[in-house]
NUZA-699472 format. One record per residue (C-alpha): chain; x, y, z; residue number from 1. Coordinates in steps of 0.05 Angstrom, whole numbers, plus 5000, padded with zeros to 4 digits. Each point is the difference from the previous one (the first is absolute). Layout:
N
  mol     u     v     w  seq
    A     X     Y     Z  NUM
...
This chain:
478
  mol     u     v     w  seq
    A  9077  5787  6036    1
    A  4957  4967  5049    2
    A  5040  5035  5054    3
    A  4998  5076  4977    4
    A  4932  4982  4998    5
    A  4981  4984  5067    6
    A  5043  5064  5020    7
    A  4953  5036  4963    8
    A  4937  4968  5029    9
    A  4990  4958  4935   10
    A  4983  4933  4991   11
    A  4996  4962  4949   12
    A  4936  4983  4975   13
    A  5030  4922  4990   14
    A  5011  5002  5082   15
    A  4938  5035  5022   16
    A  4940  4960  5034   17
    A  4958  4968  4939   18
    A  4935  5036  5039   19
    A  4981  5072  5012   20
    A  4999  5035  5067   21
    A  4921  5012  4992   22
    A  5004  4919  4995   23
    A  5039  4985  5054   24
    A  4964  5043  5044   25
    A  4937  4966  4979   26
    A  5031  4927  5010   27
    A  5011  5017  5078   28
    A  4927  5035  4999   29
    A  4959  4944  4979   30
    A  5046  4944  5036   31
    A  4977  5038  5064   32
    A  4924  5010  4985   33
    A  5001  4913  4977   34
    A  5028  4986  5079   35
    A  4952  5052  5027   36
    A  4936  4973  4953   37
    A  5018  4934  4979   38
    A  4931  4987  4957   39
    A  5018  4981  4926   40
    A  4959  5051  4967   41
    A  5034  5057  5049   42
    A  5072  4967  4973   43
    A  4977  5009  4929   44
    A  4964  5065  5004   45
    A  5059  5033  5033   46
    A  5054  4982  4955   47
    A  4957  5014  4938   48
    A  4979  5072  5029   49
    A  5086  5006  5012   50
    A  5014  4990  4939   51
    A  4955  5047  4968   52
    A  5028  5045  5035   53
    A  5071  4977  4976   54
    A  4996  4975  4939   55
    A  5017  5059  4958   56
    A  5072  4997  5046   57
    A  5030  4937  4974   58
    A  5025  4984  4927   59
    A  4959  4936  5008   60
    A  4937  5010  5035   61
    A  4968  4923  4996   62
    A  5067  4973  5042   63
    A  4979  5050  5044   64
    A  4925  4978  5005   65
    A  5019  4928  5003   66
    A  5047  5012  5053   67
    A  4957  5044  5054   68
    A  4941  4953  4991   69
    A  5048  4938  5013   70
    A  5039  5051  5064   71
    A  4928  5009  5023   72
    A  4970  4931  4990   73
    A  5069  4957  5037   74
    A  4994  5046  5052   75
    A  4919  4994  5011   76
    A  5010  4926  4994   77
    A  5059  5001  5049   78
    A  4970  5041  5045   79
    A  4936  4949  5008   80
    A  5039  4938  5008   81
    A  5041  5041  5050   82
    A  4932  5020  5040   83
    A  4979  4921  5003   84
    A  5067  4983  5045   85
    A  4980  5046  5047   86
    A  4955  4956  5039   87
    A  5032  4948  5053   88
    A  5007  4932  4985   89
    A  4995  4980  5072   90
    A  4969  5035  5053   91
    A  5010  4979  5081   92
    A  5041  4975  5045   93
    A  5077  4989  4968   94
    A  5065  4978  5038   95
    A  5070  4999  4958   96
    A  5041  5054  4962   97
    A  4989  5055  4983   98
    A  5047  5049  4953   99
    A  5002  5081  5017  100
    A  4991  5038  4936  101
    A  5012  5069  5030  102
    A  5028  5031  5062  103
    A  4958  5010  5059  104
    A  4960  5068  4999  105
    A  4969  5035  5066  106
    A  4939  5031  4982  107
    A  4973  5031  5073  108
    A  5003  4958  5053  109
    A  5008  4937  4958  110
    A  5049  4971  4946  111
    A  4982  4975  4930  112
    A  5042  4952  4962  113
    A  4985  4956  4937  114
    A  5021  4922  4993  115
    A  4989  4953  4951  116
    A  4958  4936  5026  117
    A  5007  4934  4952  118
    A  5010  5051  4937  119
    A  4945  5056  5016  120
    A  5016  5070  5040  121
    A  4960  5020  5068  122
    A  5006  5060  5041  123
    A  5021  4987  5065  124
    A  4973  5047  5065  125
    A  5038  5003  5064  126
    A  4974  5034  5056  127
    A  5027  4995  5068  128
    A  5072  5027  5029  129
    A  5022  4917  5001  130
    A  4979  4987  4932  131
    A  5023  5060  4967  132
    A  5067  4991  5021  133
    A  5002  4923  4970  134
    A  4972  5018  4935  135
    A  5048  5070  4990  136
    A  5055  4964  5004  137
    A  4986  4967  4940  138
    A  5027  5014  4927  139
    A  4981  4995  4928  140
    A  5013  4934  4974  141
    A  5011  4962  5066  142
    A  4965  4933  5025  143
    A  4955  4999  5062  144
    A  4967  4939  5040  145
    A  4933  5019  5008  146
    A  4924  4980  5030  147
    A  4945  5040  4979  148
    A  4932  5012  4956  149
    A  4992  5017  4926  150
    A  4933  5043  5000  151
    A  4972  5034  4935  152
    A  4997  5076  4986  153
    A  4947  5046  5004  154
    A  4986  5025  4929  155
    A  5032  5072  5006  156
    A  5052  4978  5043  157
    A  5017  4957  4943  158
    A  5004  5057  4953  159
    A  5046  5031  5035  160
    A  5047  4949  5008  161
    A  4993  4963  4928  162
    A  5059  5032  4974  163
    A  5048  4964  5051  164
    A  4964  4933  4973  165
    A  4974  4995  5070  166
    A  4945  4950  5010  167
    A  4985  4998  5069  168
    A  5011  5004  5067  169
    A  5043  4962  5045  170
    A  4982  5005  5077  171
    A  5061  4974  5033  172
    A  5002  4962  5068  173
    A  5069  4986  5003  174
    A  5067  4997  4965  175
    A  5075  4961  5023  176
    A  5053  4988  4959  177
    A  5028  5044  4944  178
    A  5040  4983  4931  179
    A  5044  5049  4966  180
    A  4963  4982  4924  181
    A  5031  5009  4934  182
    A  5068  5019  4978  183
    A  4967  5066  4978  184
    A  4968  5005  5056  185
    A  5059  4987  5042  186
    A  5046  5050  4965  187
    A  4948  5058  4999  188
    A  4990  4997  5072  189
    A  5065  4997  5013  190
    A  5008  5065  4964  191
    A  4941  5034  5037  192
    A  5035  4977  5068  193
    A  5057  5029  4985  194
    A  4966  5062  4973  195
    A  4960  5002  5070  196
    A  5061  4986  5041  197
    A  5038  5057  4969  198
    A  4937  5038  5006  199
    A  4999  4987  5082  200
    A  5052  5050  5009  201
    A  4957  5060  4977  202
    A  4969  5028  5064  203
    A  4920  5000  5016  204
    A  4957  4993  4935  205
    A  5051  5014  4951  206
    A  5031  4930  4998  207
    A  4922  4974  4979  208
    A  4993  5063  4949  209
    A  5071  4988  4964  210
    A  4974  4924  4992  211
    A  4945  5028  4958  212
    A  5034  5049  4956  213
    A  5054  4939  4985  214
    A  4951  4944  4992  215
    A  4929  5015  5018  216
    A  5002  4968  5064  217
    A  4951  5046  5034  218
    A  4982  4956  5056  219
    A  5029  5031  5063  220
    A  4981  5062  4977  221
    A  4955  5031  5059  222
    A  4929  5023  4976  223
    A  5017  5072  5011  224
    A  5057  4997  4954  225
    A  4963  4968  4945  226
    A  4942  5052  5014  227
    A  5034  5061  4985  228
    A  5037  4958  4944  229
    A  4933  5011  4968  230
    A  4967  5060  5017  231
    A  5068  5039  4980  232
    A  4994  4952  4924  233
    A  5068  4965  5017  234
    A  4985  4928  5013  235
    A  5019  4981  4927  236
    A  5070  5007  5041  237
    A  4988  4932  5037  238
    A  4969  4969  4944  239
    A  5051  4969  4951  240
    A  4997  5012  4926  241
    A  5040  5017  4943  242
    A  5042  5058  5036  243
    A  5027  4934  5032  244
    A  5008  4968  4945  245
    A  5039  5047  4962  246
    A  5050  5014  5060  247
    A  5020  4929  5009  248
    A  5014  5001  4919  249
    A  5036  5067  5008  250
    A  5042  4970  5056  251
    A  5013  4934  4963  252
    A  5017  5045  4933  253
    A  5081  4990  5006  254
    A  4991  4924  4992  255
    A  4947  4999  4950  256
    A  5047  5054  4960  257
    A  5053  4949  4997  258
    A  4957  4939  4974  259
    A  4981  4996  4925  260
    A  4929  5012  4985  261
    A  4959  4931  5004  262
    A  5048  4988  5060  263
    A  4971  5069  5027  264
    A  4936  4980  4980  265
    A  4997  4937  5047  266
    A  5029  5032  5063  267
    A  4955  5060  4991  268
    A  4940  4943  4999  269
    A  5027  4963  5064  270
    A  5015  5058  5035  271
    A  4930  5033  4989  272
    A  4968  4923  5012  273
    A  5032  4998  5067  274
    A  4996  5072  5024  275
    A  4917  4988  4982  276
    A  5008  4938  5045  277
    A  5031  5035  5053  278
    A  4950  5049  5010  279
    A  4947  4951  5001  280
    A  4968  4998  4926  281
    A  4963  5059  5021  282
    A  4955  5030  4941  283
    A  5035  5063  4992  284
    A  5067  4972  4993  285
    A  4976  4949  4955  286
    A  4971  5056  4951  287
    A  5071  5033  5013  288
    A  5046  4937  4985  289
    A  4957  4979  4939  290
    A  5004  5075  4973  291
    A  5076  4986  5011  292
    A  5004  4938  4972  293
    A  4959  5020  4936  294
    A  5056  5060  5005  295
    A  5054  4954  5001  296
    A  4986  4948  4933  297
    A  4970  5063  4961  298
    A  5072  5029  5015  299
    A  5035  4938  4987  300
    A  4963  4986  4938  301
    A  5012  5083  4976  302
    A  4924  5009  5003  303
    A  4970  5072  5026  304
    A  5000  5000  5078  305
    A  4940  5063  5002  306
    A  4973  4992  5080  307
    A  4937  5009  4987  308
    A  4991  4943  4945  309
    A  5040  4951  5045  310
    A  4954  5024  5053  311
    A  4942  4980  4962  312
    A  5030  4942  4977  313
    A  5016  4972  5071  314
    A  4924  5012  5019  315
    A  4977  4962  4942  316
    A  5050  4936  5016  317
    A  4976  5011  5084  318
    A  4931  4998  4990  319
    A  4995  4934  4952  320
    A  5047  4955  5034  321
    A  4961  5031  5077  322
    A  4943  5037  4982  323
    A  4978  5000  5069  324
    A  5053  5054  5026  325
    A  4957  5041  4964  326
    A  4964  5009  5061  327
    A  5061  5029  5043  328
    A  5008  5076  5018  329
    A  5063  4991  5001  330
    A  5013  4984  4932  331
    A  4960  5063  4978  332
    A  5031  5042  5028  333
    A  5070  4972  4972  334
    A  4973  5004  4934  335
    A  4967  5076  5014  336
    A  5066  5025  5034  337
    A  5042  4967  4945  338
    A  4964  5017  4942  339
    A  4992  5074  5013  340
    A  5074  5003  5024  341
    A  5011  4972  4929  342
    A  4957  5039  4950  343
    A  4963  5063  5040  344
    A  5068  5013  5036  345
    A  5050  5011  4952  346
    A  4945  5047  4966  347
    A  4991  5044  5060  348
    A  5077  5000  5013  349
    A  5012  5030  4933  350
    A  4949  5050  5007  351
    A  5012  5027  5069  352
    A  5071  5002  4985  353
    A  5002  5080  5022  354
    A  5009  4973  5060  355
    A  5065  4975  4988  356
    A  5035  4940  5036  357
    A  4933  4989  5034  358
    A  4962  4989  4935  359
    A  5005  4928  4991  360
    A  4991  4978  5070  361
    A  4932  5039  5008  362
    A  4978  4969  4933  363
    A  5020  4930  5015  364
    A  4964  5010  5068  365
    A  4944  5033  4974  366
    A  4989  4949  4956  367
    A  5009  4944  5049  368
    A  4946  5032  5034  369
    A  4955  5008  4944  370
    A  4999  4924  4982  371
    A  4978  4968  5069  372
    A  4948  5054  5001  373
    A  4945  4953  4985  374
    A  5021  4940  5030  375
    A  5016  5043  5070  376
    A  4926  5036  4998  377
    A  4960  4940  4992  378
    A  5046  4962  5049  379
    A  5022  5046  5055  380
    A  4954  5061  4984  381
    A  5053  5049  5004  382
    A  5062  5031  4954  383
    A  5049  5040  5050  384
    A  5020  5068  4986  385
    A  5062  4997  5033  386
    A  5026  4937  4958  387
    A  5034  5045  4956  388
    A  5042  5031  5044  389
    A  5005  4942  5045  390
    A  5026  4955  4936  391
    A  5046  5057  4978  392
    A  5029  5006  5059  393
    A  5000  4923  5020  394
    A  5017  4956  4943  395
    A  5075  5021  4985  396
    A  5013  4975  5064  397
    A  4958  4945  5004  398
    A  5033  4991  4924  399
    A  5063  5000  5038  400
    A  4977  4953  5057  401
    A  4978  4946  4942  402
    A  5065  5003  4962  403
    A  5048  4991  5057  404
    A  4963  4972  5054  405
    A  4989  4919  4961  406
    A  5081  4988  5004  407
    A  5004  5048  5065  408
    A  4955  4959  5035  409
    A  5030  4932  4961  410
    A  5064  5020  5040  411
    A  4976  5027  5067  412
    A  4956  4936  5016  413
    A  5061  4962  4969  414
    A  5051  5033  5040  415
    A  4976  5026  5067  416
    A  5067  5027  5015  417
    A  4991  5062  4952  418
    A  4926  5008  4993  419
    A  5002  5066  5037  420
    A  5048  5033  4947  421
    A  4971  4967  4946  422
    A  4927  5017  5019  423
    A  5009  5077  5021  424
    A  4985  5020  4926  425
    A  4931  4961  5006  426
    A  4989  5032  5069  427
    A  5000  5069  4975  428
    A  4964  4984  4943  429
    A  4943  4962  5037  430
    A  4995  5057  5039  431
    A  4987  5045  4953  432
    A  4955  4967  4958  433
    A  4961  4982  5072  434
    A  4999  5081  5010  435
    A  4968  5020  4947  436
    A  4949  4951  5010  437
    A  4984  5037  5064  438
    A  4994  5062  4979  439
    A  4964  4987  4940  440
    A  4950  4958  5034  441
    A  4995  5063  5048  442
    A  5002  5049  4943  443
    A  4939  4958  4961  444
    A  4940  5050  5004  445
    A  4958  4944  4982  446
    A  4922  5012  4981  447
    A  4976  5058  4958  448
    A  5061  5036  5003  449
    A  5036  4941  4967  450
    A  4962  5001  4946  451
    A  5006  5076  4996  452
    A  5070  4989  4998  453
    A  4999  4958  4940  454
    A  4962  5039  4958  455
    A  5044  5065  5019  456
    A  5070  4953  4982  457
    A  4960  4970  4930  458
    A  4990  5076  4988  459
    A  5074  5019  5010  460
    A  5017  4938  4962  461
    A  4967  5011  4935  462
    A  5008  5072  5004  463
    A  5071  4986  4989  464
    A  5002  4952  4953  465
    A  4961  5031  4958  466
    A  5048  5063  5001  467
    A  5062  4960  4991  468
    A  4970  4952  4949  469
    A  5042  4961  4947  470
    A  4980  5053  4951  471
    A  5051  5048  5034  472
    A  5074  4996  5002  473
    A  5025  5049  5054  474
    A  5067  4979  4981  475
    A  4990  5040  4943  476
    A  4975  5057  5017  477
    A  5047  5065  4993  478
């Protein structure tokens, strides 16, 4: 019975999620608000004003009160104690080891990397041709010999940066010898080498692009490429997030198919666990792999597996155990993209669907666009009009790219021999996803016309939505 169910799009009340939407919703709202505005009185005052607004959702309304004000008061509380680590311990001269946290990344004409000194992160700046070469070729999770200074932060500089834990800076004199680090560690960047090495065989730019639609590793990419990356609303391309995530599960499907469900349920866990290790724990891909993991036990466990509750869900469970990454773009955006891929997508896609086999593409991208709106105005003061095209047009391929290229590339920097064969697929594909960036980003009106543009497409949009509406079955018609 349970089965016909499902088929039909029923659950069983017995399986669903013991809160409402309007309550989960409200969990991830005033989680977010408590990092933001830590203050006590701002924790309680926003989870009582949430649940008035919820209360009349939920079969038991004072579970719900009880639990936003406790969501809201952890994650004020957790967010303070958080805020008093970011001060240095120590500040001048040190001499000893140092651990890399992430991969070197040029930033002009110098290179930025974080490291871990005696337990607390610093930002490391190299400047100079000498330097910068030392300190690229270092990798996440590696030991360094170093001599340098640990200097304090200006106070917006350490806004910015609070969300990596950083505490300072660390002005480096010299560095010698280097360690390989942990066994995860080890085996990650053993994987990204041989990623890069099958990478090498992709001519100019290409071989630095396909490294960040596989992984994220954006590093080599030249600043024109990651330019018109932007301006044509593609660089959520090089930034890794659950697209990934649900190719390497769709590629590893045949062996989880074979494996009995708790079984399933581990592997899926590692295999998310070390693909988020991979690509360097960055905040997108951690939203992504705890969306997937919260995917995973619901399905294990026969619970409801609706995106945009496990998408709320996943916020919540981010921003109390770090409520600092509330302060990274990047993890807005994730949450914008994926959220109105989730809930405003599917909506448009059944409305627009006179336009056939295009219908649920333009919705999902529409939607994509609609949800890092705000985060992309206040940030980069601009929305591209040619990002819907440009993703249309794009993704599939990059879709492709990320689906094929992770064991393409496993095999090309693994065996050399057939790396041309093996990587021709990724060549064409690159290529095309590298096109349309270039015409996009030449296409891009930008200004006042832009903005013209968007109200003329919202127009068009609505207009026929409205017309093809749920109220009307065209199937039907005589």
């Amino acid at each position: 019975m349970v089965s016909i169910r499902r088929a039909y799009g029923v659950v069983p009340e017995a399986l669903r999620h013991p809160l409402s939407d309007r309550s989960v919703v409200a969990l991830a709202i005033v989680a977010a608000v408590a990092c933001w505005r830590p203050e006590l009185w701002v924790s309680v005052t926003v989870g009582c004003l949430a649940w008035i607004v919820v209360r009349r959702s939920d079969v038991m309304p004072r579970r719900v009160l009880v639990l936003l004000v406790m969501v809201s008061v952890v994650a004020g509380m957790r967010t303070n104690s958080e805020w008093t680590h970011i001060v240095p311990d120590r500040l001048g001269p040190y001499e000893g080891w140092i651990r890399v946290i992430d991969d070197p990344q040029p930033f002009g004409s110098a290179t930025r990397v974080v490291v871990e000194v005696e337990g607390q992160r610093f930002e490391v700046w190299a400047r100079g041709r000498a330097i910068r070469t030392r300190v690229g070729m270092w990798r996440g999770g590696e030991l360094v010999r170093v001599h340098g200074e640990r200097r304090s932060l200006d106070a917006h500089r350490q806004m910015r940066v609070a969300w990596q834990h950083v505490v300072g800076e660390f002005r480096l004199a010299w560095a010698s010898d280097v360690r390989p680090g942990g066994p995860i560690a080890r085996a990650s960047n053993r994987v990204r080498s041989a990623i890069e090495q099958g990478a090498a065989v992709l001519p100019g730019d290409d071989g630095a692009l396909f490294r960040g639609l596989v992984v994220g590793d954006d590093r080599d990419q030249p600043s024109e490429m990651i330019r018109r990356f932007r301006s044509s609303g593609l660089s959520h391309l090089t930034a890794v997030s659950g697209q990934n995530v649900s190719f390497l599960l769709a590629a590893a499907g045949p062996m989880l198919r074979v494996l009995r469900p708790w079984g399933r349920w581990v592997v899926t866990l590692g295999l998310i666990a070390w693909f988020v290790s991979l690509t360097r724990f960055e905040p997108s891909i951690v939203r992504a792999g705890t969306m997937a993991a919260l995917s995973a036990t619901a399905f294990v466990l026969g619970r409801e597996r609706a995106p945009g509750r496990i998408l709320c869900l996943a916020v919540t469970a981010l921003l109390v155990v770090d409520p600092l990454i509330v302060r990274s773009v990047g993890l807005w955006l994730s949450i914008g993209a994926t959220g109105g891929v989730v809930t405003i997508g599917p909506w448009l896609g059944h409305r627009l669907r006179r336009l056939g086999t295009f219908a649920t593409p333009v919705g999902i991208t529409l939607g994509a666009q609609a949800g890092v709106i705000v985060p992309a105005m206040l940030v980069f003061g601009r929305l591209p009009l040619v990002s819907v095209p440009a993703n249309l047009l794009a993704v599939p391929v990059a879709s492709f790219v990320m689906l094929y290229g992770l064991p393409a590339g496993l095999i090309a920097g693994s065996v050399p021999s057939v790396a041309p064969i093996v990587m021709a697929p990724c060549r064409l594909g690159v290529r095309w996803v590298d096109t349309v960036a270039v015409l996009a980003d030449r296409a891009e009106p930008g200004g006042t016309v832009s903005w013209i543009g968007w109200v003329v497409l919202v127009v068009i949009v609505v207009s026929i939505a409205l017309r093809d509406g749920p109220g009307r079955d065209r199937s039907t018609e005589v």
